[in-house]
C-alpha positions as CSV (number, residue, x, y, z in Angstrom):
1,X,35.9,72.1,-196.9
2,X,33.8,74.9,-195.9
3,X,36.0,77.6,-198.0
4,X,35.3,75.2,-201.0
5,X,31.9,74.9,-200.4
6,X,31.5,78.9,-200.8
7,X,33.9,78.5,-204.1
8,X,31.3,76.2,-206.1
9,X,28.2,78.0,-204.4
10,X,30.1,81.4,-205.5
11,X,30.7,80.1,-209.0
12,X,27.4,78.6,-209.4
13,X,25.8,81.5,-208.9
14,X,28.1,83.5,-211.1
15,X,27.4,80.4,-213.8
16,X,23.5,81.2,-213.2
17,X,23.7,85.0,-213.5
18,X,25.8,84.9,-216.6
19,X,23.5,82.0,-218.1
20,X,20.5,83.7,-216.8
21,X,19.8,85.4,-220.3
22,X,19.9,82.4,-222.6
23,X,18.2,80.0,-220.3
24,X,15.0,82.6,-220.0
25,X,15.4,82.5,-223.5
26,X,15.6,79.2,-224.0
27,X,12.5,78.5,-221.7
28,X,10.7,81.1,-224.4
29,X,11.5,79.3,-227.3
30,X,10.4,75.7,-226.4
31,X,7.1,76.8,-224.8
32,X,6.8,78.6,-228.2
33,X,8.0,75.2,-230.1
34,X,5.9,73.1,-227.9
35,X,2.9,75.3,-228.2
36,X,2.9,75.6,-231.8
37,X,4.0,72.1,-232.5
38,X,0.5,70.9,-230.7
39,X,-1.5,73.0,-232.5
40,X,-0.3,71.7,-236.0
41,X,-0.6,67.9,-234.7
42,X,-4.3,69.2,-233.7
43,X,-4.4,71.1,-237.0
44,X,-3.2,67.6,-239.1
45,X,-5.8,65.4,-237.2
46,X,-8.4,67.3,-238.1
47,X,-7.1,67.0,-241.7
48,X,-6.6,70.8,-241.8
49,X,-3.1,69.9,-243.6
50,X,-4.0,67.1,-245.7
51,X,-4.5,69.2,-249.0
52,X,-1.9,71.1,-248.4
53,X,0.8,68.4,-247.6
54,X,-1.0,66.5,-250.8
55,X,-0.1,69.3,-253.1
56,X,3.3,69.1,-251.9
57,X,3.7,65.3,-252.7
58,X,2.6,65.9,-256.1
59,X,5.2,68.5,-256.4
60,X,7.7,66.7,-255.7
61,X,6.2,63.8,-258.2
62,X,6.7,66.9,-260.5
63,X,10.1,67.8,-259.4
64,X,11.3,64.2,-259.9
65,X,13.2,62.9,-262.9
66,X,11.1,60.2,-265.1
67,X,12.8,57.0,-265.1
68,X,13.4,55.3,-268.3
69,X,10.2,53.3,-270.3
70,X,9.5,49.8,-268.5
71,X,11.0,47.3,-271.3
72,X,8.9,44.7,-270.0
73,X,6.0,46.4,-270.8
74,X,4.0,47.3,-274.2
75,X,1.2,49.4,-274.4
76,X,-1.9,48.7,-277.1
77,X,-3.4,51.9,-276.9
78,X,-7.2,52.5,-279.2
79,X,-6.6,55.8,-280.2
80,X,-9.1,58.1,-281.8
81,X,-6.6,58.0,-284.9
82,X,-7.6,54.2,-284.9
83,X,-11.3,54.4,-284.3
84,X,-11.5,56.7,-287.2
85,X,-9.5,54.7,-289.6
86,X,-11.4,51.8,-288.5
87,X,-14.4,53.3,-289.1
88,X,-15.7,51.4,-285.9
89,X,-16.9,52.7,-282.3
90,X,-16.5,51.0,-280.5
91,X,-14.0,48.4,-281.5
92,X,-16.2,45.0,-282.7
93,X,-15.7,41.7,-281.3
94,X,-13.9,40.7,-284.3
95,X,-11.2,43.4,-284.6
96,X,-10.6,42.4,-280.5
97,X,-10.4,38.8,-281.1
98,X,-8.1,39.5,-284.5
99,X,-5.5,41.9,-282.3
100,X,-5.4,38.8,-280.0
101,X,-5.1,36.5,-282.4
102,X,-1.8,38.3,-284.1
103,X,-0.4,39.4,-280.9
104,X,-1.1,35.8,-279.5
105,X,1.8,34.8,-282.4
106,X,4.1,36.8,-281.3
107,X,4.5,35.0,-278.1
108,X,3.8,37.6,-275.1
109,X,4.2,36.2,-271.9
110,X,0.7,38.3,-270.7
111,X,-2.3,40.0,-272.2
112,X,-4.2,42.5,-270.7
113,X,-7.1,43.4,-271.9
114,X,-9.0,46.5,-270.5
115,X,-11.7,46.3,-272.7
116,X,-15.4,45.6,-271.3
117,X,-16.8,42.7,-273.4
118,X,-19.4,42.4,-271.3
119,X,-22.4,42.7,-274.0
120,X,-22.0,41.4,-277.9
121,X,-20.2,44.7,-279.8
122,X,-20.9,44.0,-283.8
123,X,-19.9,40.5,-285.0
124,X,-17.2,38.1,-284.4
125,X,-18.9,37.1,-280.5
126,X,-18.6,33.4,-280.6
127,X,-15.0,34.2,-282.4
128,X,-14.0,35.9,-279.7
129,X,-15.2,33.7,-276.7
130,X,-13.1,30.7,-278.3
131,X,-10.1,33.0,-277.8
132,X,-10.5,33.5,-274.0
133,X,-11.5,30.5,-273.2
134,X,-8.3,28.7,-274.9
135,X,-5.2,31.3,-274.0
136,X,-4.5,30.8,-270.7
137,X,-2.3,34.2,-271.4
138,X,-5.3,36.5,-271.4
139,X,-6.2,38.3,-268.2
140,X,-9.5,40.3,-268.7
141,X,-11.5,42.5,-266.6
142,X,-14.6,43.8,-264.6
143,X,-15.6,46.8,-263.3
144,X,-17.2,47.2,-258.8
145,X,-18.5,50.3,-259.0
146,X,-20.2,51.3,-255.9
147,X,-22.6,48.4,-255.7
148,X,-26.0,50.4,-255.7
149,X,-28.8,48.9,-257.7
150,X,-28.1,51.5,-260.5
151,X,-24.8,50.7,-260.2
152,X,-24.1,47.2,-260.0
153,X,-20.9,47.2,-261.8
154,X,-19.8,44.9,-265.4
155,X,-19.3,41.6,-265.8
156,X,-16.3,39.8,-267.6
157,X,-16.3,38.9,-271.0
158,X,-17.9,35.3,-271.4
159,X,-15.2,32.5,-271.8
160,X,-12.7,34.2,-269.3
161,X,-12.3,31.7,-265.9
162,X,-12.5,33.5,-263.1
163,X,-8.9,33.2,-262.1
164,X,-7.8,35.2,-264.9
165,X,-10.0,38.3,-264.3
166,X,-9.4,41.2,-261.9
167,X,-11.4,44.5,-261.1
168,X,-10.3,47.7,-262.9
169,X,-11.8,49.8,-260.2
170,X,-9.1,52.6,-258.5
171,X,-9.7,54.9,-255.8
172,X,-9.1,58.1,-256.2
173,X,-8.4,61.3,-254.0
174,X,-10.3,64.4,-252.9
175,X,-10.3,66.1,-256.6
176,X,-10.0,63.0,-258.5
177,X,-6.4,62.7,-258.6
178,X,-4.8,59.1,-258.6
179,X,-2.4,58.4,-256.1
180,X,-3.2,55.0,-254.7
181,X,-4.4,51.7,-255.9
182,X,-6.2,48.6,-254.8
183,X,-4.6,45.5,-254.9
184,X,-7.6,43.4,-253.4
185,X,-10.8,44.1,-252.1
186,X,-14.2,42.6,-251.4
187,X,-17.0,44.0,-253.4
188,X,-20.1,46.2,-251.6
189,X,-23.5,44.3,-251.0
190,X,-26.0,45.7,-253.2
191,X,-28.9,47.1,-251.0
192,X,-32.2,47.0,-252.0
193,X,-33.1,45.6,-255.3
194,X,-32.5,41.7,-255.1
195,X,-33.2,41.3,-259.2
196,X,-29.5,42.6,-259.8
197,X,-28.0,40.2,-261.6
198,X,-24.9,38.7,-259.6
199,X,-21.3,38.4,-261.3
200,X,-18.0,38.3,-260.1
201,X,-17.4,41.7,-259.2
202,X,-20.7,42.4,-257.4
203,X,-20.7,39.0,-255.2
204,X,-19.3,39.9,-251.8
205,X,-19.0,36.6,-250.6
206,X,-15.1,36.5,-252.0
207,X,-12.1,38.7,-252.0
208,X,-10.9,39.8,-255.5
209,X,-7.5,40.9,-257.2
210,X,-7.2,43.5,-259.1
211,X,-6.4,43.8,-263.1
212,X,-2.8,44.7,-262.2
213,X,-1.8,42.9,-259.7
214,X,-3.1,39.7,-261.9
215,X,-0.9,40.4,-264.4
216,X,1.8,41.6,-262.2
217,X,1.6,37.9,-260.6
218,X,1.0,35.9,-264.2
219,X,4.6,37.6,-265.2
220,X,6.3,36.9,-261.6
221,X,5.3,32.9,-262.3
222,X,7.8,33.0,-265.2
223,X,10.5,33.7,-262.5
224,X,9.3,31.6,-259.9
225,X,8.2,34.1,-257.4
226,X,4.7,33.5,-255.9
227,X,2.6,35.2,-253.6
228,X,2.3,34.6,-249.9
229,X,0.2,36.2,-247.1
230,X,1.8,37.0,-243.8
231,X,0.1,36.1,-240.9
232,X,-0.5,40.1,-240.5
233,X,-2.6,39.6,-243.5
234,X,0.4,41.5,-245.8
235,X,1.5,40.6,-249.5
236,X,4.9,39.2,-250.1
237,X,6.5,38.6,-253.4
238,X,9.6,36.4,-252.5
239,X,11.5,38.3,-250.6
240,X,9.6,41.3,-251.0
241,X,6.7,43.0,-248.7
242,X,3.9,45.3,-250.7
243,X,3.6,47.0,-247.4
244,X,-0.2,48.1,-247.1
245,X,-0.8,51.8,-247.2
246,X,-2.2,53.0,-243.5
247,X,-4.9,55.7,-242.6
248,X,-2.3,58.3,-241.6
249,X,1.1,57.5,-243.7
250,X,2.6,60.3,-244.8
251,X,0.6,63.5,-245.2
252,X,-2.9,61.8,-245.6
253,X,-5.4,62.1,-242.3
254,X,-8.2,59.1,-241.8
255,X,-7.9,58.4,-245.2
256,X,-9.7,55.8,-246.7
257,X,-8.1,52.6,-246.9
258,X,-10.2,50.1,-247.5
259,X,-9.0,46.8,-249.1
260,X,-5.4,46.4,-249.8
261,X,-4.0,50.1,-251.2
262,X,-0.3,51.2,-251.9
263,X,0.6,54.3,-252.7
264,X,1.5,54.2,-256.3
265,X,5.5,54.7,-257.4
266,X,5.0,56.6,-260.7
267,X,7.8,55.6,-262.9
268,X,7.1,58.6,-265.7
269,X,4.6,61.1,-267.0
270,X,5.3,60.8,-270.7
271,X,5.6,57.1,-271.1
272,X,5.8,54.1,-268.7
273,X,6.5,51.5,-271.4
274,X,6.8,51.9,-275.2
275,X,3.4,52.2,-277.0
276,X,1.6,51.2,-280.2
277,X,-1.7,51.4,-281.8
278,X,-4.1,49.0,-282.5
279,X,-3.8,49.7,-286.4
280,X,-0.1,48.6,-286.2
281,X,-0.8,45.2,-285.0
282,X,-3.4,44.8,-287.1
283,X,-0.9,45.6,-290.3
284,X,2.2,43.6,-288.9
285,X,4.0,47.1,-288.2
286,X,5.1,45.6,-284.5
287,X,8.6,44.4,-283.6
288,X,7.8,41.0,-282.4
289,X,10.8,41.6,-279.8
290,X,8.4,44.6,-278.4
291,X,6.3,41.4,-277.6
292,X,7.9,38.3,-277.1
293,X,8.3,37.4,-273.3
294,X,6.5,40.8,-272.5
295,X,3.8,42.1,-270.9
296,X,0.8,43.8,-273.5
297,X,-1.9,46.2,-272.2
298,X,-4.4,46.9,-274.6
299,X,-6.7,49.9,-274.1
300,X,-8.6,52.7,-274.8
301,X,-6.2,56.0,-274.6
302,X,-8.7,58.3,-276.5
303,X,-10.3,61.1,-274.1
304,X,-13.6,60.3,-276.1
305,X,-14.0,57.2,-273.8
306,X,-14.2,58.1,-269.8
307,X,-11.3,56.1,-268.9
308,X,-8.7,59.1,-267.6
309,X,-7.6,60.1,-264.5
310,X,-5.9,63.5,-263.2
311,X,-2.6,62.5,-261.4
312,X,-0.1,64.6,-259.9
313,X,1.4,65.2,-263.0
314,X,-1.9,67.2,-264.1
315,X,-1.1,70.0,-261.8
316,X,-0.5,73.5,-264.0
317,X,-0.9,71.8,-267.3
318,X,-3.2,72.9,-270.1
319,X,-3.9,70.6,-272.2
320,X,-2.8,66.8,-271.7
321,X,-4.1,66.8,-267.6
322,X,-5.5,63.1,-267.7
323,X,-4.0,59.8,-267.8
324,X,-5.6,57.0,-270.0
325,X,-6.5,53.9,-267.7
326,X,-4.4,51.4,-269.2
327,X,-1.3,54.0,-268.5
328,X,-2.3,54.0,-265.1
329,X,-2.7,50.0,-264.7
330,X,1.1,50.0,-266.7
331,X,2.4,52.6,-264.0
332,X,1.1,49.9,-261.0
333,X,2.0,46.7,-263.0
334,X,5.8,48.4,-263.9
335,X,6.0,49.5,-259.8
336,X,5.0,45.9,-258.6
337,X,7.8,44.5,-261.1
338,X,10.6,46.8,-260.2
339,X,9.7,46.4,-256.2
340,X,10.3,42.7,-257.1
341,X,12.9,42.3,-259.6
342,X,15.1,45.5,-259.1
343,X,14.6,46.8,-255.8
344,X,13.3,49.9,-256.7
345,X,11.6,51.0,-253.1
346,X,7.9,51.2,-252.2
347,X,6.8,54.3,-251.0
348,X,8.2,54.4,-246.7
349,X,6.6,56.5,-244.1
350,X,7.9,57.5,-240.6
351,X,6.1,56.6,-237.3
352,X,3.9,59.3,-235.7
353,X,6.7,60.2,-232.6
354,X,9.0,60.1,-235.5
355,X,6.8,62.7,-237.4
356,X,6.3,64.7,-234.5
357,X,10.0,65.1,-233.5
358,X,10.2,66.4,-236.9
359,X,8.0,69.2,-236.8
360,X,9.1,70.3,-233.2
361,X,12.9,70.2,-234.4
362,X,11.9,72.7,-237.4
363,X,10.0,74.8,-234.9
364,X,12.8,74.8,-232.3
365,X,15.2,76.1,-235.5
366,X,12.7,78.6,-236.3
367,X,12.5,80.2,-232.5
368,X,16.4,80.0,-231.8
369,X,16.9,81.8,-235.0
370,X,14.3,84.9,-234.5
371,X,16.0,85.4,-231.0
372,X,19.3,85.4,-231.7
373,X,18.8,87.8,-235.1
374,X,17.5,91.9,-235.1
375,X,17.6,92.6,-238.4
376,X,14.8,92.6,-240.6
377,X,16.5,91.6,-243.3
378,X,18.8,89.3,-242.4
379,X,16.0,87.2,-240.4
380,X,13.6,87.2,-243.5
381,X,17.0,85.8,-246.0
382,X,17.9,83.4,-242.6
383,X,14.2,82.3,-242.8
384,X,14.1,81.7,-246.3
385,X,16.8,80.1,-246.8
386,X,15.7,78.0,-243.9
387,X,12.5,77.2,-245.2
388,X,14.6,75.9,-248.3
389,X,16.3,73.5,-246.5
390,X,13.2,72.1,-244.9
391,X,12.1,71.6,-248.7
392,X,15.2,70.4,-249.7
393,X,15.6,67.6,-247.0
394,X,12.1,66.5,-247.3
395,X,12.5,66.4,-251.6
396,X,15.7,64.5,-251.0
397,X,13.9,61.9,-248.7
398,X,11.6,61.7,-251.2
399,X,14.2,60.8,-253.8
400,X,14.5,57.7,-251.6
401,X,10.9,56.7,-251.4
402,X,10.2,58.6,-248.3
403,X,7.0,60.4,-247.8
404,X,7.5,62.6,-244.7
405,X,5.6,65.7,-244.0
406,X,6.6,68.9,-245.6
407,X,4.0,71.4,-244.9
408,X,3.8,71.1,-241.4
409,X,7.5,71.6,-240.4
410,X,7.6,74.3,-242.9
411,X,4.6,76.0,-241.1
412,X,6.1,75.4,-237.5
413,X,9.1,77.0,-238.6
414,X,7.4,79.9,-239.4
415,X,4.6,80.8,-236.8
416,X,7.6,79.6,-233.9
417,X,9.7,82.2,-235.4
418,X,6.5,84.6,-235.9
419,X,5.8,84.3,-232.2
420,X,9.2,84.8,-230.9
421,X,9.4,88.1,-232.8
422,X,5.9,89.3,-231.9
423,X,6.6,88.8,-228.2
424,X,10.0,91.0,-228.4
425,X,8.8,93.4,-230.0
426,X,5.9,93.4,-227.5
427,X,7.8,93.6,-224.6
428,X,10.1,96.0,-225.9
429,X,6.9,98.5,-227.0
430,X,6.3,98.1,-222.6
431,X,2.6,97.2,-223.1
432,X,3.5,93.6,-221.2
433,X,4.9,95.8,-218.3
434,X,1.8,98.0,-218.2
435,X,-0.9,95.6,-218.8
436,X,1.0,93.8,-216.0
437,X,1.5,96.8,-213.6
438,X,-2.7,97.6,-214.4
439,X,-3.1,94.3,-213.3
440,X,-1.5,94.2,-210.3
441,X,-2.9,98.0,-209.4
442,X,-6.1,96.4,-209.7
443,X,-5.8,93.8,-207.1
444,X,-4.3,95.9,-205.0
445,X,-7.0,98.4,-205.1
446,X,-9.5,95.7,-204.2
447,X,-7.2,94.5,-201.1
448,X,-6.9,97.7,-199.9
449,X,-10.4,98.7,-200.4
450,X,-11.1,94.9,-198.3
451,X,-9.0,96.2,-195.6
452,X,-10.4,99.4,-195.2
453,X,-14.2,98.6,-195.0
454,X,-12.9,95.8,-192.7
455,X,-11.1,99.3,-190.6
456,X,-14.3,101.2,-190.5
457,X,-16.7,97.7,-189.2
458,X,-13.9,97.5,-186.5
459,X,-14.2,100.8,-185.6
460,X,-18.6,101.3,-185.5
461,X,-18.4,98.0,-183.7
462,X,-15.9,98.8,-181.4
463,X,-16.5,99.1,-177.5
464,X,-15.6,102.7,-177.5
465,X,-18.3,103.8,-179.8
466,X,-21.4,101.5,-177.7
467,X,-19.4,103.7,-174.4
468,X,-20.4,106.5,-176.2
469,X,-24.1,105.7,-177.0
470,X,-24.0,104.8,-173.3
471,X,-22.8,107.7,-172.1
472,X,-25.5,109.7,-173.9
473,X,-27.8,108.4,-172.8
474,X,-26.7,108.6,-169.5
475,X,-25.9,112.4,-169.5
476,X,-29.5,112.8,-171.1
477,X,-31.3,111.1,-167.5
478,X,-28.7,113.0,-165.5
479,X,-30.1,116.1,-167.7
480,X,-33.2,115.8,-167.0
481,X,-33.0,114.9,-163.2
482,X,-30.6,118.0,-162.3
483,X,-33.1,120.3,-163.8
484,X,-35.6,118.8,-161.3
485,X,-33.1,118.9,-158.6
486,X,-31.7,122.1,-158.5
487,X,-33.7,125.2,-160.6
488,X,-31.5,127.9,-158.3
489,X,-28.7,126.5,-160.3
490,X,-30.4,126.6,-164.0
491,X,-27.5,128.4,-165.4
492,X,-24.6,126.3,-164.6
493,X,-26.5,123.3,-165.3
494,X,-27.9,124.5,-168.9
495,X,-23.8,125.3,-169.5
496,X,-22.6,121.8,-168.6
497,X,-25.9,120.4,-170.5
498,X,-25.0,122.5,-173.3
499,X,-21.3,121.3,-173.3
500,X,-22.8,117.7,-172.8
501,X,-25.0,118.2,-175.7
502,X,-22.0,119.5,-178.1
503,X,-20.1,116.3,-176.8
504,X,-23.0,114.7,-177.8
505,X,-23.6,116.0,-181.3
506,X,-19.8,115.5,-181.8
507,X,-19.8,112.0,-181.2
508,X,-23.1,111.7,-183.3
509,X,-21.1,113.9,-186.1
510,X,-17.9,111.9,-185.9
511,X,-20.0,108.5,-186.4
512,X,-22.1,109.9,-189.1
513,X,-18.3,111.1,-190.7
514,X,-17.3,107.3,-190.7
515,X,-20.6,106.5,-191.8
516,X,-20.0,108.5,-194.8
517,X,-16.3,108.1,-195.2
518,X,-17.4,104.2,-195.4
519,X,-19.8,104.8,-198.0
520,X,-17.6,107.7,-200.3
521,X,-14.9,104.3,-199.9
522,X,-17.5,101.9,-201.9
523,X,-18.0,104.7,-204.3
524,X,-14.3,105.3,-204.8
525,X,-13.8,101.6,-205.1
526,X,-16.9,101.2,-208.0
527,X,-15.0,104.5,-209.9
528,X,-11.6,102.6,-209.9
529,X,-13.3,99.1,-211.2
530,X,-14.9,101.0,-213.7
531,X,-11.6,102.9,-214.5
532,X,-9.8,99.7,-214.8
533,X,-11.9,97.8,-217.6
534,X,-11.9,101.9,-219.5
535,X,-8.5,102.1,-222.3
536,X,-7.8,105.4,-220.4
537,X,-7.5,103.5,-216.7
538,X,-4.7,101.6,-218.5
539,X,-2.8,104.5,-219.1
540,X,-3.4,106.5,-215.6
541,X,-3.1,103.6,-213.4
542,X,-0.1,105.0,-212.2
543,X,-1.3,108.8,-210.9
544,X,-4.8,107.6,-210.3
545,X,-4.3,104.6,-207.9
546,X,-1.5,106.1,-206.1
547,X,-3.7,109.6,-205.2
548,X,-6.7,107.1,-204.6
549,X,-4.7,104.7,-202.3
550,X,-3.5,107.6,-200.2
551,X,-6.3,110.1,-199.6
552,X,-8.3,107.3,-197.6
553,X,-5.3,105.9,-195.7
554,X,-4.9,110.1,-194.5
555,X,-8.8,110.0,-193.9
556,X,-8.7,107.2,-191.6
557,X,-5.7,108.8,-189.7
558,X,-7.8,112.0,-188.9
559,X,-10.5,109.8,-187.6
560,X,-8.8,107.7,-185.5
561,X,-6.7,110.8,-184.3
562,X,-10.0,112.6,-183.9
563,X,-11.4,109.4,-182.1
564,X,-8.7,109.5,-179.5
565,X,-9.4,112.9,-178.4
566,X,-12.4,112.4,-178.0
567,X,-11.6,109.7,-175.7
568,X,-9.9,112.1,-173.6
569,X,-12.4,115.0,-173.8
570,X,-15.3,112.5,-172.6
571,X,-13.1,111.4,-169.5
572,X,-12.8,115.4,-168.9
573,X,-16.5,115.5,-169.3
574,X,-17.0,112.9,-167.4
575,X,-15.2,114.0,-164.1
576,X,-16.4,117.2,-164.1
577,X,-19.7,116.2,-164.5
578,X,-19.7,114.4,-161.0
579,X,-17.6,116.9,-159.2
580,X,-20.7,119.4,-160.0
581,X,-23.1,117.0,-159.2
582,X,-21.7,116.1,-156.3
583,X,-21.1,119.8,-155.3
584,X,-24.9,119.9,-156.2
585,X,-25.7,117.4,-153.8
586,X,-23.6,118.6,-151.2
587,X,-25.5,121.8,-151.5
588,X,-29.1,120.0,-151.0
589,X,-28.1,117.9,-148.0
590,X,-26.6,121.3,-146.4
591,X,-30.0,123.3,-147.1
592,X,-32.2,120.5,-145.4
593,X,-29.7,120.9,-142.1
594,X,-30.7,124.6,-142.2
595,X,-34.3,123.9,-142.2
């Protein structure tokens, strides 16, 4: 057992040694991934990305292929053509009510009318309100606004019941460009001025339905679908869920989602539903089949009247950027319809883990690949390539009424990459090895420079220099009493006081020495701290701290060597010292006998 034992523990550490490599690299590349994955989740709740994964959406809007015209829809379009011919602006009540009246034969299963009627326009008023109020087929509108007293929105035409009216209100992006719409919503209070006249759309105390989703529903009764509300306050439509659009779907950040917004499906840029002018209906130039059973939108489409919106389409066009209101309100009406009857998806977007598993997958792809390749060339055609795939998979989700974040992956790709190669090259250039060996001088400079003032304390505290300041003073009482004692014997006396003194002046000189050696060590210290944070102390930490390290530790030798002899020469000292004065004592006791 013991002989296999050494077999696994020998080939697991051959396994490790061999792996060694590619699991320290490995280790780089997901701290890189992780790293740079956090940062863009940072970067995308601050809505850093939002533009820019909004202007990829609407390229891929671009990038898609228009679907065929909606045949369930007809668009009545007031042209500028028409306004002209009718020599009218606007439209009078009486040319409205006559369109009605002809389409009305014609057997439509819906009107819209996005026309405000709000206020009398020419003749044919009372006309006009007898046509609302008896087709039950006309749904009319209103406009919200913002609900300020200088803006407290329009009223429906008179006649209309207020089932069959819905706001035309949309909200609309950063830069005016249309993405979403409201399905319901509950108009703003009106602050301030209480004289505002109240009307549907400015009385909060109600929920309201938009234009298109009235008309939307008033077509879906003819197949016996109705709506429902779930208990989580969503829409269904039979079978189907208009799944509400949340603050952070896709690539939008806190967006505003008041009400009940989807994001809307755009079926074509050029034309959602086949088209007509007013001046055809009113000369019997329509195909009644364009009609009968169908839904009619009538509108202004004329850029003379402010009812256009840029879309995603109106990115890099010249001329032709805005999309008529009633275009818009077909392109919602025609996605509701085709959610319901055809099973054309609503827009899908992935959870948040999902999203974030997404971008640290691209980022992982984008450090493995800068690792394993050298060449410049071949990493930059690698990385493009890759960065075409990312694209790719993300337009091809889209295909399927995905929205998934494009930017962001894109980006983590990139700067994980980046960061791999910048390291390499970093390391490989040996700045990483010296700034780390400066480093490490450093601290070892300040240890060693601890260790020695801690050396030198020792030492001035020690017993063997407060023997010393003893002993002096000792040898200075001894001095002066011998002198006293014994003048016959001033010359032998002055020479051992003289050698005492030199002892003396030596011990005072070697403790002034480390006095001084202890001070030039603070100094040294200071000049290598200063050194350090200089570019040039970078570069001579080498020669510098190894010549500085050494000198003081050969310093401190000398002194301690020093210090022991003059251990030894004190104890010399010392002993003759009391055989002469005991020879001079000897001496006095002798001469007293004589006398």
């Amino acid at each position: 057992m013991s002989k296999i034992s050494k077999k696994i523990r020998s080939a697991a550490a051959q396994l490790s040694q061999m792996y060694k490599p590619s699991l320290a690299l490995a280790k780089s590349v997901l701290i890189a991934s992780a790293a740079v994955t956090l940062s863009l989740m940072g970067a995308r709740l601050l809505g850093i990305l939002e533009p820019v994964e909004l202007s990829a959406y609407d390229q891929m809007v671009r990038w898609r292929p228009d679907e065929q015209p909606d045949s369930r829809l007809l668009v009545v379009g007031i042209t500028e053509a028409d306004i002209q011919k009718l020599k009218q602006w606007p439209i009078s009540d009486r040319k409205i009510a006559e369109i009605l009246q002809k389409l009305e034969k014609m057997q439509p299963a819906v009107i819209g009318l996005d026309v405000l009627r709000d206020v009398p326009l020419g003749d044919g008023r009372e006309e006009l309100t007898k046509i609302l109020q008896k087709s039950d087929r006309i749904i009319g509108v209103c406009l919200v606004t913002d609900g300020s007293p200088d803006n407290p929105g329009s009223p429906p035409a008179p006649g209309l019941p207020e089932n069959r009216v819905g706001f035309a209100d949309f909200g609309v992006d950063a830069g005016g460009i249309l993405r979403k719409a409201l399905l319901f919503m509950k108009p703003p209070t009106i602050e301030g001025n209480s004289s505002v006249q109240k009307h549907l759309c400015n009385d909060n105390s109600q929920v309201l339905a938009s234009f298109n989703l009235h008309i939307a529903l008033r077509y879906l009764q003819g197949e016996k679908i109705y709506p429902q509300l779930a208990p989580d306050q969503s829409l269904w439509l039979g079978k189907t869920q208009l799944k509400q659009l949340a603050s952070n779907d896709g690539g939008y950040t806190h967006t505003d989602v008041r009400g009940y917004q989807i994001l809307i499906n755009y079926r074509s840029r050029r034309q959602v539903a086949n088209q007509v002018r007013i001046t055809d209906v009113l000369e019997g130039k329509v195909d009644p089949n364009l009609v009968k059973d169908k839904i009619v939108l009538i509108g202004y489409t004329t850029e003379s009247v402010k009812d256009f919106f840029y879309t995603p389409y109106s990115g890099r066009k010249q001329s032709n950027q805005f999309m008529p209101g009633i275009v818009a309100h077909a392109q919602v009406v025609s996605q509701i319809l085709s959610t319901v009857l055809d099973n054309r998806p609503m827009f899908w977007f992935w959870p948040e883990w999902a999203e974030i598993l997404w971008i640290s997958a691209w980022s992982i792809v984008g450090g493995t690949v800068a690792s394993r390749m050298a060449h410049p060339a071949q990493l930059a055609l690698t990385f493009a390539a890759m960065l075409c795939g990312c694209c790719a998979i993300g337009f091809g989700i889209f295909l399927l009424g995905g929205w998934v974040p494009v930017a962001a992956p894109a980006l983590a790709l990139i700067l994980t990459g980046g960061s791999i190669i910048s390291a390499e090259r970093f390391n490989k250039a040996g700045y990483a090895k010296a700034i780390s060996d400066r480093v490490k001088q450093v601290f070892k400079i300040e240890i060693d420079q601890a260790k020695k003032e801690q050396q030198v304390a020792e030492i001035t505290e020690s017993d063997f220099f407060k023997e010393l300041q003893q002993k002096k003073d000792k040898l200075r009482i001894s001095k002066k009493e011998t002198s006293e004692k014994a003048p016959s014997d001033s010359q032998e006396i002055t020479a051992d006081a003289a050698e005492l003194a030199k002892a003396e002046s030596q011990t005072d000189d070697y403790l002034a020495q480390l006095q001084e050696k202890a001070k030039q060590q603070k100094q040294r210290a200071a000049v290598s701290e200063s050194e350090s944070s200089s570019p040039t102390g970078a570069i001579d930490a080498g020669g510098g701290a190894s010549s500085a390290e050494t000198k003081p530790d050969d310093e401190f030798s000398d002194l301690q060597a020093k210090a022991k002899q003059m251990r030894q020469r004190r104890g010399a000292q010392k002993s003759i010292k009391d055989e002469k004065i005991d020879s001079l004592t000897d001496k006095e006791d002798l001469g007293g006998k004589e006398e």
